[in-house]
C-alpha positions as CSV (number, residue, x, y, z in Angstrom):
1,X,-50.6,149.1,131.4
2,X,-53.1,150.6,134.0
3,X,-52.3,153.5,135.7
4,X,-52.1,152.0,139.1
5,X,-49.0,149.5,137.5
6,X,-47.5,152.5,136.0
7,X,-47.3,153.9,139.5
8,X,-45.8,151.2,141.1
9,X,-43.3,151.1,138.2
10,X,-42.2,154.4,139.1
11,X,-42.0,153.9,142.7
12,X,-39.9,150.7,142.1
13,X,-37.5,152.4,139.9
14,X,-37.1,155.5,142.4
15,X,-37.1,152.7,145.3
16,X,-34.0,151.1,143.2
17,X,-32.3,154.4,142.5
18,X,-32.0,155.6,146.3
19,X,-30.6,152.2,147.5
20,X,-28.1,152.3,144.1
21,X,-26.9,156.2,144.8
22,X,-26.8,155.7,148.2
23,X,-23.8,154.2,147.7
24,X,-21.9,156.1,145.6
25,X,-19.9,158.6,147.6
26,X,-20.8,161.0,150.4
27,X,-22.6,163.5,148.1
28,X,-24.3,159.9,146.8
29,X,-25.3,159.3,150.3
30,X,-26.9,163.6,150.8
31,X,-28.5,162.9,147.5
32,X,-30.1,159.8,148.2
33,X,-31.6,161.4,151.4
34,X,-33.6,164.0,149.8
35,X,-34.3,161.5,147.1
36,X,-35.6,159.0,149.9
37,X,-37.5,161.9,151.7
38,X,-40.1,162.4,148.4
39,X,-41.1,158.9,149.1
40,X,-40.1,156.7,151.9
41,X,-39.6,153.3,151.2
42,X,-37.9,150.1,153.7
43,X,-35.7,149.7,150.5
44,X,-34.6,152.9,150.5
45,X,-34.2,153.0,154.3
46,X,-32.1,149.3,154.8
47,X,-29.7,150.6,151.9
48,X,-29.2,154.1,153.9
49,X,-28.7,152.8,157.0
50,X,-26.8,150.1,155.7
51,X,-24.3,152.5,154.2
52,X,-24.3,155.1,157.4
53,X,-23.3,152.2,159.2
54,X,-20.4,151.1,157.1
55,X,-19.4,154.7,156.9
56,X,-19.0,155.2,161.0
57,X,-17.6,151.7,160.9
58,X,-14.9,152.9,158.3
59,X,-14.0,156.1,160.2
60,X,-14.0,154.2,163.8
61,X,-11.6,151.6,162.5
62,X,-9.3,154.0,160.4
63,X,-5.9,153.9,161.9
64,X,-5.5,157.1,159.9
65,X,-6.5,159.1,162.9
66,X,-2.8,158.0,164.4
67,X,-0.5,160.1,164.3
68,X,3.6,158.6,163.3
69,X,6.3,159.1,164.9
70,X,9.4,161.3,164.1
71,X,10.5,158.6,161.5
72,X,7.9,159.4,159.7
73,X,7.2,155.6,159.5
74,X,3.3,154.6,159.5
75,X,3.7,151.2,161.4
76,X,1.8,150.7,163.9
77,X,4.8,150.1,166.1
78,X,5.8,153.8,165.7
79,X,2.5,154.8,166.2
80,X,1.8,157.6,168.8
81,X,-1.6,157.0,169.4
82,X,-3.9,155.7,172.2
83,X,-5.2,153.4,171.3
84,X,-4.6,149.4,171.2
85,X,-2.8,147.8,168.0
86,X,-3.3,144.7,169.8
């Protein structure tokens, strides 16, 4: 193998291993950052973005934010929040 295939090897595999830790968990996510940041790839960039987005997507939609009511009942009829169950 010449040396300019072994380098691509490498940056494949590192290109691979950001978009596959990106995923797992948020420390996942903070590692494959610094991991991305040695060698910027648009691999490595879709897969972060791609889980940032699903991560504010997650926490926007969460109905966990609601506080229940007295009954300690989690429906969203009984829920005390503002917004819409609609």
């Amino acid at each position: 193998m010449a040396p300019s295939d072994a380098a691509a090897a490498t940056a494949a595999t590192e290109d691979k291993t950001v978009a596959v830790v990106a995923y797992l968990t948020l420390i996942g996510f903070i590692a494959a950052i610094f991991l991305h940041q040695n060698r910027k790839t648009q691999l490595g960039a879709f897969h972060l973005r791609q889980v940032l987005g699903m991560a504010l997507t997650g926490v926007a939609g969460s109905p966990s934010r609601c506080s229940a009511g007295s009954s300690g009942s989690s429906s969203p009829s009984s829920c005390s929040c503002s917004g819409s169950w609609a």
